[in-house]
N, C-alpha and C positions, 0 to 999 in steps of 0.2 A: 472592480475586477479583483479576483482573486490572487493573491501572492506564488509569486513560483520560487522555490527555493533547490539551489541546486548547492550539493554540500560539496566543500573543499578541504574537510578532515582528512589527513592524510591515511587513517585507518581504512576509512571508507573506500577513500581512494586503492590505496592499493589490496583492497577485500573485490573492488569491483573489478580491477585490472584482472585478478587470479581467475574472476569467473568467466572473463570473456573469454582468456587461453581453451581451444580447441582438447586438449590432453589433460583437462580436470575431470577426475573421476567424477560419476555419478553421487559417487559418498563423498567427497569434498565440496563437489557443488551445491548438495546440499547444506552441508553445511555453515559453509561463504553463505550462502543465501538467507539462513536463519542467523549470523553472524551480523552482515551488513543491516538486516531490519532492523536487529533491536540496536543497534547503532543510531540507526533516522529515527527508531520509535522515541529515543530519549529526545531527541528536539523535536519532533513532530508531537510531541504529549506538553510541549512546554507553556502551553497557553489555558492548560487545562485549570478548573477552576479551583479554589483552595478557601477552607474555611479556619477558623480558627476553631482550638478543641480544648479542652480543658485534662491533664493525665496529671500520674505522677510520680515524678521519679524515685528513687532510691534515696532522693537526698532531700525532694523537695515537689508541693505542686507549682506546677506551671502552666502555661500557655503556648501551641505547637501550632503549626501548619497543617494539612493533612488534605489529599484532595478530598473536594464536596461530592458526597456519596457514589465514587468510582462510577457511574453511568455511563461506561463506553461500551463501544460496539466495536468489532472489527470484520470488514466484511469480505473475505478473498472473492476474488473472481476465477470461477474455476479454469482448470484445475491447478494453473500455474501458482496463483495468487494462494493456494495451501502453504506452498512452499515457504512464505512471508510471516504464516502466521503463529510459529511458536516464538520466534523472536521478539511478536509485539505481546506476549502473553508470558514472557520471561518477565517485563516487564510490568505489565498491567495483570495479573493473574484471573483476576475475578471479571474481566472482562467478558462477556456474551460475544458469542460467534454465529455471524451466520453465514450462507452461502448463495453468493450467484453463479449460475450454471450460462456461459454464452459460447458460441464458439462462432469462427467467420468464416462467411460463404464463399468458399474456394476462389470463385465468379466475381462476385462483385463487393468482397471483402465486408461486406456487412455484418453486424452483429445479427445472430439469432438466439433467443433464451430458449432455455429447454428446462431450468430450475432457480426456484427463487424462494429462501426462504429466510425469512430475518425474525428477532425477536421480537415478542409480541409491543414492545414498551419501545420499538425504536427510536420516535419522535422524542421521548426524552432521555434520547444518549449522543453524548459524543463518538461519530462514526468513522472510523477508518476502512476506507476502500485502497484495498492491496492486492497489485497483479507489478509481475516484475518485470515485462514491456510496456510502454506506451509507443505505439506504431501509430495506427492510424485516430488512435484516440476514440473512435468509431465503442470498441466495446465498452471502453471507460463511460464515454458519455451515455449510452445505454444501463449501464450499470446505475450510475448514477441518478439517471432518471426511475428506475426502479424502484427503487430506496426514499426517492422525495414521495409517488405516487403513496407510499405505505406509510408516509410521514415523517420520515427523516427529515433533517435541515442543515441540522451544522456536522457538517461534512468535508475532512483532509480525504486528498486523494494520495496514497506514496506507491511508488514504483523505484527498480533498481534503475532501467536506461529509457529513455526517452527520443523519441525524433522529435525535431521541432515543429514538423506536419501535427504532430497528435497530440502536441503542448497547445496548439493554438486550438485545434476543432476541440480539444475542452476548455479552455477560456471560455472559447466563444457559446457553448452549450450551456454551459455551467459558471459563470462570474462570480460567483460564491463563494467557488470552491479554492481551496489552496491546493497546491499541487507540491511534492516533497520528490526529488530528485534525485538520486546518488550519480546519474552522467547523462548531462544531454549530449547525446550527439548527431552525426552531419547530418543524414536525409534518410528517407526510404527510398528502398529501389523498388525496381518495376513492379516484384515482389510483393511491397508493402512491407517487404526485413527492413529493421531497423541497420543502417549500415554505418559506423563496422559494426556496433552491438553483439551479439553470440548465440546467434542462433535462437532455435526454438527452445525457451527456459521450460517448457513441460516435458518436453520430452527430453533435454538435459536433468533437469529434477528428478524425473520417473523414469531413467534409463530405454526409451520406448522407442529409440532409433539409432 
């Protein structure tokens, strides 16, 4: 079973707090939002593989760390999960980006794709899948299926809040996968809002309501 980590940084913590306030402009919530990623990207990248390199300094050769040929992906879920991805690319620069297209049907909350496109080398990169709810976990674990059908495999999942309904339907879909956390919280409502959580993050992102 995949690892869940939910982070207790107090930056994060209080980056997350400022996003949920109702009266955060469109232009601070962005950039809370690109703030808190590359926050979790720095532990969320921690596992990443490292080779040894041979340089040389100004004073002397040596022997350095350096990660093993940067091969990462980062894959938002549209549209919210854009939101996620300058932050992880403050950090990983040379990273490949691609994008899933899903949105849920009004009705019976299901994911439906409408775009899918990832790099051609997927299968050999380390992939981040970023969207800043987990509700019903329903379009994560579609997502995620996505992504293995085209050959992916080692696969983090990071979001900002989480309900624990849609921590568990990706466990369960996905055991592979690790999941990166900035706040679980209590439940969804009837809705399928993540409660309290903050509302719709796309259309907070993109000023669209």
């Amino acid at each position: 079973m995949g690892n869940v980590y939910v982070f207790d940084h107090p930056l994060i913590q209080h980056k997350t707090a400022m996003i949920r306030k109702k009266e955060t402009s469109v232009k601070d919530f962005r950039e809370l939002v690109r703030e808190i990623s590359m926050l979790m990207g720095y532990e969320a990248t921690r596992k990443l593989p490292l080779e040894e390199v041979k340089i040389t300094t100004p004073i002397c050769d040596t022997t350095v760390n350096m990660l093993k040929g940067e091969d990462i992906a980062i894959v938002p879920i549209l549209r919210a999960g854009l939101g996620m991805v300058d932050g992880m690319l403050a950090l990983v620069p040379n990273a490949k980006v691609g994008h899933i297209g899903l949105y849920r049907d009004p009705q019976t909350h299901e994911p439906i794709e409408y775009y899918c496109k990832l790099p051609n080398d997927i299968d050999k990169r380390e992939i981040f899948v970023v969207d800043p709810m987990l509700a019903t976990g329903g379009s994560a674990a579609a997502a995620i299926d996505f992504i293995k059908e085209r050959g992916g495999r080692k696969i983090i999942f990071m979001c900002l809040i989480a309900a624990p309904e849609g921590i568990e339907v990706l466990q369960k879909a996905h055991p592979d996968v690790d999941i990166f956390i900035a706040a679980k919280d209590e439940r969804l409502n009837e809705h399928a809002y993540i409660v309290p959580g903050l509302g719709d993050a796309g259309d907070r992102l993109y000023g669209t309501k």
